[in-house]
C-alpha beads as a LAMMPS data file, in Angstrom:
LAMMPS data file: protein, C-alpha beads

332 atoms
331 bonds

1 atom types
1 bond types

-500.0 500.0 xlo xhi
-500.0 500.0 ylo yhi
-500.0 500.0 zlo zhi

Masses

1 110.0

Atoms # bond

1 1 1 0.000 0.000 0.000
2 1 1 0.952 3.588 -0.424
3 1 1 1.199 5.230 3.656
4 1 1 1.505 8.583 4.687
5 1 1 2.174 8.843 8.475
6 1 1 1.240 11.889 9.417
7 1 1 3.140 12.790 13.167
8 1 1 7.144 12.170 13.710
9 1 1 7.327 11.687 16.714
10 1 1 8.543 8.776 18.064
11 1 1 5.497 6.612 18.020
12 1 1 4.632 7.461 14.236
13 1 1 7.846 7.535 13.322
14 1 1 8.303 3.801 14.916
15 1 1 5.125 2.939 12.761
16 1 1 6.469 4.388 9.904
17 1 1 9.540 2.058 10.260
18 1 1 7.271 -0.319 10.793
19 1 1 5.031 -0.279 8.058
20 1 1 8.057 0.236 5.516
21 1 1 9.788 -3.440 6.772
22 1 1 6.107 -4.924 6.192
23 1 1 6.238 -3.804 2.525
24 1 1 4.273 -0.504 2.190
25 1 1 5.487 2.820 0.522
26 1 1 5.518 5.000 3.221
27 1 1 6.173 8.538 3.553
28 1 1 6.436 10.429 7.259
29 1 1 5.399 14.057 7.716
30 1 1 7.431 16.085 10.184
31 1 1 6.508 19.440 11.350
32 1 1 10.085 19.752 12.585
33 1 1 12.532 20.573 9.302
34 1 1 15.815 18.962 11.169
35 1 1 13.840 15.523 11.669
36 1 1 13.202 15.100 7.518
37 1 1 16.979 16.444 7.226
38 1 1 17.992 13.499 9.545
39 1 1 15.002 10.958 8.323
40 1 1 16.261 11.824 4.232
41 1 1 19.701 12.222 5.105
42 1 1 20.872 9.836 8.001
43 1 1 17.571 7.542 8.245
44 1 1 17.228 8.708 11.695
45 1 1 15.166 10.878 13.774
46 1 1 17.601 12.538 15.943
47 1 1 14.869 14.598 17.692
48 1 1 12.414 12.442 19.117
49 1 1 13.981 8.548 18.717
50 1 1 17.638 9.052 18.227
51 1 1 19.626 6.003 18.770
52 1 1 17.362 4.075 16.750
53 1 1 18.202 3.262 12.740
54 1 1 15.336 3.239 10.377
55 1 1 14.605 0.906 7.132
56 1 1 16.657 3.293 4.465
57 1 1 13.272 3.092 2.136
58 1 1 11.667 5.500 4.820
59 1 1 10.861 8.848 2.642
60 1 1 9.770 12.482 4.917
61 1 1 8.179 15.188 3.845
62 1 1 7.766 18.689 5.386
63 1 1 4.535 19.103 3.449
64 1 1 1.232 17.161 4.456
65 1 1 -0.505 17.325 0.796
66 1 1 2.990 15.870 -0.609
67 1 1 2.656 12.999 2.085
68 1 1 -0.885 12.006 1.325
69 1 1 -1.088 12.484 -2.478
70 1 1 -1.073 8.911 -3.618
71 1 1 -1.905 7.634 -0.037
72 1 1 -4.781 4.726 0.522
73 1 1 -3.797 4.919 4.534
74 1 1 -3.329 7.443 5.619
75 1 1 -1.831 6.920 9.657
76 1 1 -2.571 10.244 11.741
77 1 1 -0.197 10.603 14.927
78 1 1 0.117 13.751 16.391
79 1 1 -0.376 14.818 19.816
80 1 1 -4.094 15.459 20.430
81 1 1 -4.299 18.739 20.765
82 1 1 -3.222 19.025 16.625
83 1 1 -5.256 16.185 15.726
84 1 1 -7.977 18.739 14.363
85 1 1 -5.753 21.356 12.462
86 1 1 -3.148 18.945 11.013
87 1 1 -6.617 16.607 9.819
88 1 1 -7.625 19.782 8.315
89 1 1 -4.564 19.440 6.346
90 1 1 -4.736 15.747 5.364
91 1 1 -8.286 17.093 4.242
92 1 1 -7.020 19.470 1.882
93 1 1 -4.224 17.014 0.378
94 1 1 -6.647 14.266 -0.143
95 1 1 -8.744 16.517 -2.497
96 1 1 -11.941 14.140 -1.471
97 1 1 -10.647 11.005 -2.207
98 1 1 -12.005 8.219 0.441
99 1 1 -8.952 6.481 2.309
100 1 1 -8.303 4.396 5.267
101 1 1 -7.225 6.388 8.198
102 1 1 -5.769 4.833 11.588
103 1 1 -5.757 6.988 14.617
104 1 1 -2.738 6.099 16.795
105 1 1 -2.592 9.301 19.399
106 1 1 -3.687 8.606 22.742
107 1 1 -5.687 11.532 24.426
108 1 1 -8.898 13.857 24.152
109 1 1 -9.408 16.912 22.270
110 1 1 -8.880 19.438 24.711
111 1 1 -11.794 22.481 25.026
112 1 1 -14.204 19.625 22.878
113 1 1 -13.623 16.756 25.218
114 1 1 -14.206 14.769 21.958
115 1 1 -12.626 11.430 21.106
116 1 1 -9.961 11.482 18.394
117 1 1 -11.766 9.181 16.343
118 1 1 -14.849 11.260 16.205
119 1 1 -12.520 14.752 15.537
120 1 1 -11.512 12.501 12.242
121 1 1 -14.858 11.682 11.452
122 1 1 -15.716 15.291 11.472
123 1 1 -12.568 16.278 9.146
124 1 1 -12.442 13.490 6.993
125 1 1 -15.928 12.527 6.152
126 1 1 -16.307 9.475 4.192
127 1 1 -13.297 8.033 5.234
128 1 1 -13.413 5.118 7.618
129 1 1 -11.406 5.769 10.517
130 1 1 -9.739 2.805 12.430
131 1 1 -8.265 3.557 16.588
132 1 1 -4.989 1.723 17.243
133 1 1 -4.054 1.338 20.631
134 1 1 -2.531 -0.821 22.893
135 1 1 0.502 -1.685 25.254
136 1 1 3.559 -0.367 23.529
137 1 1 6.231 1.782 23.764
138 1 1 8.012 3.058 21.012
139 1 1 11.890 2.064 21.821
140 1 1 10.682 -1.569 22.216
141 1 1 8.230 -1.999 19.018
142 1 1 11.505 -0.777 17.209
143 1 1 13.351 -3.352 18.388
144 1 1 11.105 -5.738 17.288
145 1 1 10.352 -7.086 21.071
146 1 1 6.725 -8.939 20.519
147 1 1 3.999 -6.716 20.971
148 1 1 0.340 -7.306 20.610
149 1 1 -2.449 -3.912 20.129
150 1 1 -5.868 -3.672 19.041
151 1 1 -7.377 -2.025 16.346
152 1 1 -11.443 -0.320 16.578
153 1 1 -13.474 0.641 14.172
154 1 1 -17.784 0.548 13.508
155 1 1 -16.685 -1.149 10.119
156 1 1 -15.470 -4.751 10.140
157 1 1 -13.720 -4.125 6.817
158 1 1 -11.623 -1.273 7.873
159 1 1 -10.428 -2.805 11.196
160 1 1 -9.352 -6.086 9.163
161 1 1 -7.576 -3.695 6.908
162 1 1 -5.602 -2.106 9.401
163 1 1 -4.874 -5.328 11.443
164 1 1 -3.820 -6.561 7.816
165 1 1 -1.152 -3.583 7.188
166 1 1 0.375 -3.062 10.582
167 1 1 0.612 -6.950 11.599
168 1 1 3.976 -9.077 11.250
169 1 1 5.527 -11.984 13.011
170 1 1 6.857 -9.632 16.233
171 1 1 3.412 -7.141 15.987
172 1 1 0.250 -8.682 16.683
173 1 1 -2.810 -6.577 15.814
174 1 1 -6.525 -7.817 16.936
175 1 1 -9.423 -6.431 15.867
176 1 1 -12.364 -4.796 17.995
177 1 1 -15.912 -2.990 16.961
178 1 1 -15.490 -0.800 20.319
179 1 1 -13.881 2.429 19.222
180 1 1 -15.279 4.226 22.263
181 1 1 -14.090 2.181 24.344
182 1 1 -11.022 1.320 22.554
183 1 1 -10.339 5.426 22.539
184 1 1 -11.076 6.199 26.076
185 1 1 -8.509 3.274 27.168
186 1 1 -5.699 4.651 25.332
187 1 1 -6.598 7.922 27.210
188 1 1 -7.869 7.889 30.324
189 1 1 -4.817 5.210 31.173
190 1 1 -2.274 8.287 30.966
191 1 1 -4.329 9.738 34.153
192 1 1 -3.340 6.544 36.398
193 1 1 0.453 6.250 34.936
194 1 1 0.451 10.012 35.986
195 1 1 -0.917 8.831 39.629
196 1 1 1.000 5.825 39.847
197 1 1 4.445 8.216 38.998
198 1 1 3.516 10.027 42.178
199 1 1 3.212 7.225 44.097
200 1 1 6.452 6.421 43.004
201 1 1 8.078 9.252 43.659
202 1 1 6.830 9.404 47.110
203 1 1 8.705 6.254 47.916
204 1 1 5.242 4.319 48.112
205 1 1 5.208 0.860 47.654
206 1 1 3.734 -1.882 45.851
207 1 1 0.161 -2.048 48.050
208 1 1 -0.721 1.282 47.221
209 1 1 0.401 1.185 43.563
210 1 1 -1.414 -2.402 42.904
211 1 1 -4.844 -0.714 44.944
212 1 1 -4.338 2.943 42.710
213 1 1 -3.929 0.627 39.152
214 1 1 -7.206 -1.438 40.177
215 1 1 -9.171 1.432 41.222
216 1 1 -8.118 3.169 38.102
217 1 1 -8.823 1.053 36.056
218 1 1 -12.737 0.816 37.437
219 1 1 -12.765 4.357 37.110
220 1 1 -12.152 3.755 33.229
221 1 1 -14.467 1.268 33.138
222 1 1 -17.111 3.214 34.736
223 1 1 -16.537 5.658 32.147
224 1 1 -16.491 4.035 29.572
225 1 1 -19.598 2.234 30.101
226 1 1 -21.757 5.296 31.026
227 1 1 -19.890 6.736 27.528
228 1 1 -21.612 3.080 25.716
229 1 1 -18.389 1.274 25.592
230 1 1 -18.599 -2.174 26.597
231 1 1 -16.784 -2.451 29.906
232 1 1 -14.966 -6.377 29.040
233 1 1 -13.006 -3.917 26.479
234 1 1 -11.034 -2.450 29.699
235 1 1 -10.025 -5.636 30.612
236 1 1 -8.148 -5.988 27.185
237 1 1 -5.150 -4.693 25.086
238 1 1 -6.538 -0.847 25.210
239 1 1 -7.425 -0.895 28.662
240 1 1 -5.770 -2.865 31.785
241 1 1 -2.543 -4.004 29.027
242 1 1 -1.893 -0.300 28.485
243 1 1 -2.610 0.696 31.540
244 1 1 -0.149 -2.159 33.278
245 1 1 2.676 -1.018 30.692
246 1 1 2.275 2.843 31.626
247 1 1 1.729 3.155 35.178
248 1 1 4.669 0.686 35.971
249 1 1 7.149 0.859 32.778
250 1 1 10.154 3.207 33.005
251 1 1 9.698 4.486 29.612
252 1 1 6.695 5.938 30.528
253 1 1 6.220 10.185 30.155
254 1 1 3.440 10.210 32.559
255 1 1 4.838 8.122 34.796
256 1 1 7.923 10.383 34.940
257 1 1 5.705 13.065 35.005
258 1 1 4.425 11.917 38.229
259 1 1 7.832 11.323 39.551
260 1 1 8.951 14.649 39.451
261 1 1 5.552 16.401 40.357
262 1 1 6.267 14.202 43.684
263 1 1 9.851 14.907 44.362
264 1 1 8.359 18.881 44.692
265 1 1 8.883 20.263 41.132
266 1 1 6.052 22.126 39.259
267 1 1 4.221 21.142 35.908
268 1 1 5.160 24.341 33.949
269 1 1 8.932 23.560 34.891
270 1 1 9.059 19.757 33.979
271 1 1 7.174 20.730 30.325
272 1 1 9.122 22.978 29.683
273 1 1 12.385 20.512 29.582
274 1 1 10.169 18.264 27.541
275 1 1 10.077 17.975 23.748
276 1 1 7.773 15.006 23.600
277 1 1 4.171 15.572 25.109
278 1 1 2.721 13.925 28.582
279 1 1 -0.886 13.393 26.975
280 1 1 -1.898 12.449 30.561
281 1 1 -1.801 16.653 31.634
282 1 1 -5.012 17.643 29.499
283 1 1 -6.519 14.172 29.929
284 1 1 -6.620 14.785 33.581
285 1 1 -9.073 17.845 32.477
286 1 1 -10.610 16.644 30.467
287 1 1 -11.675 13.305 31.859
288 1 1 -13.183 15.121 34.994
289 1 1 -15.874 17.076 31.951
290 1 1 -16.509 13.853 30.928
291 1 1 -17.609 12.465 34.287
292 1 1 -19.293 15.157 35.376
293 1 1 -21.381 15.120 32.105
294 1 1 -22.203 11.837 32.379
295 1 1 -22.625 11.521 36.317
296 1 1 -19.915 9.265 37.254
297 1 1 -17.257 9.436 39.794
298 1 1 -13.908 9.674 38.626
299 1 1 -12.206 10.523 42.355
300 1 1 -8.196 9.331 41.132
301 1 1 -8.733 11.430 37.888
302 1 1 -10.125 14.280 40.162
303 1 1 -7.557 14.273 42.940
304 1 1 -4.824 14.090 39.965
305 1 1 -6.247 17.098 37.950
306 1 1 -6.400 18.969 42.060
307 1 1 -1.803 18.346 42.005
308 1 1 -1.854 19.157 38.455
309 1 1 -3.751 22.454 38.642
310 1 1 -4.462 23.537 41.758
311 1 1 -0.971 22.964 43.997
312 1 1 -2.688 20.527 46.289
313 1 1 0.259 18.362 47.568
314 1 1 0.542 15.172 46.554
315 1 1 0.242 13.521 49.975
316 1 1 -2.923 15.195 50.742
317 1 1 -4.971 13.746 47.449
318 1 1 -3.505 10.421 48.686
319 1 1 -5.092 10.934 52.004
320 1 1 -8.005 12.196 50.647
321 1 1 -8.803 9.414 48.533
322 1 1 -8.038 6.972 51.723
323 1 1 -10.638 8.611 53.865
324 1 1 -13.779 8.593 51.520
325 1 1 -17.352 7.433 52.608
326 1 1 -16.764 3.803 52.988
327 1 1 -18.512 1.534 50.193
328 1 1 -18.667 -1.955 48.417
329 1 1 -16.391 -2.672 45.929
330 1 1 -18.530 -4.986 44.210
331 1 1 -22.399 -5.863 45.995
332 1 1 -25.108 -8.405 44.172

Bonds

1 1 1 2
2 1 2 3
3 1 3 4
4 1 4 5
5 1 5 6
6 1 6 7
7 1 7 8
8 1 8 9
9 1 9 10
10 1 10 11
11 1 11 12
12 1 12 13
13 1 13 14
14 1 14 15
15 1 15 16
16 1 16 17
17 1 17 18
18 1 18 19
19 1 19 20
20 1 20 21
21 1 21 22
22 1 22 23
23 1 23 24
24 1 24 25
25 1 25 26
26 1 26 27
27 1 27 28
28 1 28 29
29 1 29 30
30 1 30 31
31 1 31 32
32 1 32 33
33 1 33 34
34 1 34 35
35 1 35 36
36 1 36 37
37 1 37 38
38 1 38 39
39 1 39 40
40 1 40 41
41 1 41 42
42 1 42 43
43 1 43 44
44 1 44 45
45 1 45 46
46 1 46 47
47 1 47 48
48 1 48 49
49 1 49 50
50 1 50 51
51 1 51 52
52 1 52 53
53 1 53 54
54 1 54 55
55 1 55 56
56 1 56 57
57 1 57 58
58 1 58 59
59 1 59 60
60 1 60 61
61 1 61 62
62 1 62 63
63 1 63 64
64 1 64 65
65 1 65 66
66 1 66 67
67 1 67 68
68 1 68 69
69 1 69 70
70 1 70 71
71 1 71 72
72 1 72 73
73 1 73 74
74 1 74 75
75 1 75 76
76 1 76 77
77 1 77 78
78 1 78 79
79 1 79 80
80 1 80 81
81 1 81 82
82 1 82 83
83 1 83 84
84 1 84 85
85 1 85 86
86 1 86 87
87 1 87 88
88 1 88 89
89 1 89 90
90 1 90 91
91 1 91 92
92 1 92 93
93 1 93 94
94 1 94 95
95 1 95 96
96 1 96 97
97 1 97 98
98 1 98 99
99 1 99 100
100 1 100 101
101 1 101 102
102 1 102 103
103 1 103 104
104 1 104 105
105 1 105 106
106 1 106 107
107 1 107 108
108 1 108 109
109 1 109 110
110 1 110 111
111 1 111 112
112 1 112 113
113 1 113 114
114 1 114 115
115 1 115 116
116 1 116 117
117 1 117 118
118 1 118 119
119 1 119 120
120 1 120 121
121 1 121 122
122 1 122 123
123 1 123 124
124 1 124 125
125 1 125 126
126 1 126 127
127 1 127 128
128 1 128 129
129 1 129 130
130 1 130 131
131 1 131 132
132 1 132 133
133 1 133 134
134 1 134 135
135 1 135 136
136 1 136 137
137 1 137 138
138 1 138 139
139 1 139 140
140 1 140 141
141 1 141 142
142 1 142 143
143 1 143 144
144 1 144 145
145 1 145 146
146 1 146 147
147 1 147 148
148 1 148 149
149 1 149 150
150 1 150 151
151 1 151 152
152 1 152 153
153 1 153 154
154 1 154 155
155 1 155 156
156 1 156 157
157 1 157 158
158 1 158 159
159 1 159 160
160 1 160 161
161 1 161 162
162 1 162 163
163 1 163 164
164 1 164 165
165 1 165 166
166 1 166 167
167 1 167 168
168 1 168 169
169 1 169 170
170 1 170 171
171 1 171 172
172 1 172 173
173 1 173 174
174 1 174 175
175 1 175 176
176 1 176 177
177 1 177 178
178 1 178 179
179 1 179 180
180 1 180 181
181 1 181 182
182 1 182 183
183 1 183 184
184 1 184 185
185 1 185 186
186 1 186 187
187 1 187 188
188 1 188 189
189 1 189 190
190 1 190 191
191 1 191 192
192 1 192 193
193 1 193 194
194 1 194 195
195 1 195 196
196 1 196 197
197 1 197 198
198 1 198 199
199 1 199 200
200 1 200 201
201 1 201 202
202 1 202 203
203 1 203 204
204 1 204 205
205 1 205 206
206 1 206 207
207 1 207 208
208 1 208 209
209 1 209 210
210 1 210 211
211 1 211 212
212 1 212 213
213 1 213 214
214 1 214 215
215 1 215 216
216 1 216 217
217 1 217 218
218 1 218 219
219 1 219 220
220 1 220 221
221 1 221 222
222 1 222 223
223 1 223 224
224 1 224 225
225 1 225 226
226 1 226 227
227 1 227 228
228 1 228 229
229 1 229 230
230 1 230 231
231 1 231 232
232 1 232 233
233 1 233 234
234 1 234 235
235 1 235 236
236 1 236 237
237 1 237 238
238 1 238 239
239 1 239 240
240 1 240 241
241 1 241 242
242 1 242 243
243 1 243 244
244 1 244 245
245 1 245 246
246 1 246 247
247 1 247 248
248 1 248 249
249 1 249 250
250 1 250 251
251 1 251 252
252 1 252 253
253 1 253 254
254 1 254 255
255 1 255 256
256 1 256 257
257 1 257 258
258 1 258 259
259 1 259 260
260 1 260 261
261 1 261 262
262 1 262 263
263 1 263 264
264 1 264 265
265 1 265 266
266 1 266 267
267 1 267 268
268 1 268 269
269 1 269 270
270 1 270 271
271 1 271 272
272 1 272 273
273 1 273 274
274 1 274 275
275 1 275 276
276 1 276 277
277 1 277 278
278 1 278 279
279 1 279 280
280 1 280 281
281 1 281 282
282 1 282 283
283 1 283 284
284 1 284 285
285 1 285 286
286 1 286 287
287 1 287 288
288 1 288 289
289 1 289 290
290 1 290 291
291 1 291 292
292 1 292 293
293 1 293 294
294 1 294 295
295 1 295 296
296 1 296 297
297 1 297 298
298 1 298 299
299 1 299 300
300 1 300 301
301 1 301 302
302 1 302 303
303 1 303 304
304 1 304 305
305 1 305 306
306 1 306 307
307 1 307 308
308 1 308 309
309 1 309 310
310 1 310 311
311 1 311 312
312 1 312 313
313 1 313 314
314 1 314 315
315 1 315 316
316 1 316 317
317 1 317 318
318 1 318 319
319 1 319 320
320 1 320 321
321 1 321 322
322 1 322 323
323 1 323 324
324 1 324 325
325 1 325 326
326 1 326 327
327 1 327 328
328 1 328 329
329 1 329 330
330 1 330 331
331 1 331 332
């Protein structure tokens, strides 16, 4: 197939790797003119996965309509917050022409609360948009460590497309009809790795980070269903998988995040010595909207958006979490 990736950092740049060593003609669009220089020039992207070769056959493109010109998938991979202009974009190149597009950010639109799938379905009408998301961070998928993620879409077709494209013998894709829910795991699980790095960083031990990745991942659940996901899909790939990698895994960003927020430094600070993005920060936001719209309780997400935005101190979220009404866990 002819690909356009869409997003260099270092999760569609791994893809585009990726998807070039499983046969495809793949071009990656950077934003960033030093990261084609390095893609073109040195097959590497010394900005956001240096260290790592990529497959020589990898062409990048500082221009979106030159990257999806002959596309039939197109893979869309920036941070969520440019989801919506840079789709504009893709819009424009594509001149109406109908192609397969596979959403592989992880986040909400901020100031819409809207899923990223839906923000696609809103720019790119007519195209059938696929969500693929699972446990998986970048530096191991590029070293071809076996990895397994799940791809959502309303349209059987598409998803079987997409698992077709992206799958090979060390990158297992399934298939799922739950984009919603499929979506809001991918998401909401940056909220908990965010939790879980303050935890961490508080010299907490494993007791409090095995009760803070359970609860969390009910709160996703509960979520989820109220949003008409079906709440077995949080028990997958999208939801507790990703959620074990990123509230325990090293590589993490909001995990690290969390860290730091703990050992006393603020959020403005700690971004601003970050290239990549910590999708977990607007999340945090934005998952609260979501609960409050749709009546649920989301008191992790809560107490994490309190640190993140307010200056409460870590310690006392913890405490305030601990001392809740008292209530069943599970009651028939």
């Amino acid at each position: 197939m002819q690909v356009a990736v869409v997003g260099a950092g270092a999760w569609g740049t791994t893809l585009a790797d990726l998807l070039v060593r499983n046969g495809h003609a793949v071009t990656l669009w950077a934003r960033e003119a030093e990261v084609v220089e390095s893609v073109v020039q040195r097959h590497i992207n010394d900005l956001f996965l240096p260290d790592a070769p990529l497959d020589p056959r990898l062409r990048a493109t500082g221009v979106i309509a030159d990257a999806v010109a002959d596309a039939e998938l197109v893979v869309s991979a920036p941070p969520s917050h440019a989801v919506r202009p840079v789709a504009g974009e893709i819009a424009s190149g594509l001149h109406g022409r109908r192609v397969l597009v596979v959403s592989v950010s992880k986040g909400l639109e901020p100031g819409t609360d809207q899923l990223l799938h839906h923000v696609l379905s809103e720019e790119l009408p007519g195209c059938d948009v696929v969500a693929l998301s699972g446990p998986s961070f970048a530096r191991e998928v590029h070293a071809r460590q076996p990895t397994a993620l799940v791809a959502a879409s309303r349209h059987h077709q598409a998803a079987a497309d997409a698992q077709t494209a992206f799958s090979n013998p060390h990158f297992r894709v399934y298939t799922s009809s739950d984009v919603v829910g499929v979506q809001l795991g991918g998401a909401l699980k940056n909220v908990i790795a965010l939790a879980a790095g303050i935890l961490v960083g508080l010299g907490l031990g494993f007791n409090t980070q095995a009760a803070l990745i359970t609860r969390g991942l009910a709160e996703m659940a509960r979520l989820g269903e109220a949003m008409g996901a079906d709440p077995l899909t949080f028990a997958g790939l999208a939801g507790m998988g990703d959620l074990l990698l990123t509230a325990t895994g090293t590589l993490s960003r909001n995990r690290s995040l969390g860290i730091e927020l703990a050992r006393g430094r603020r959020l403005a600070d700690v971004l601003a010595e970050r290239r990549t993005v910590a999708e977990g920060v607007e999340t945090a936001r934005t998952a609260v909207d979501l609960a409050n719209r749709n009546g649920v309780e989301l008191p992790i997400a809560r107490e994490v958006t309190r640190v993140l935005f307010e200056d409460k101190p870590p310690q006392q979220a913890i405490q305030d979490l601990m001392e809740r009404t008292l209530k069943a866990e599970q009651w028939r």
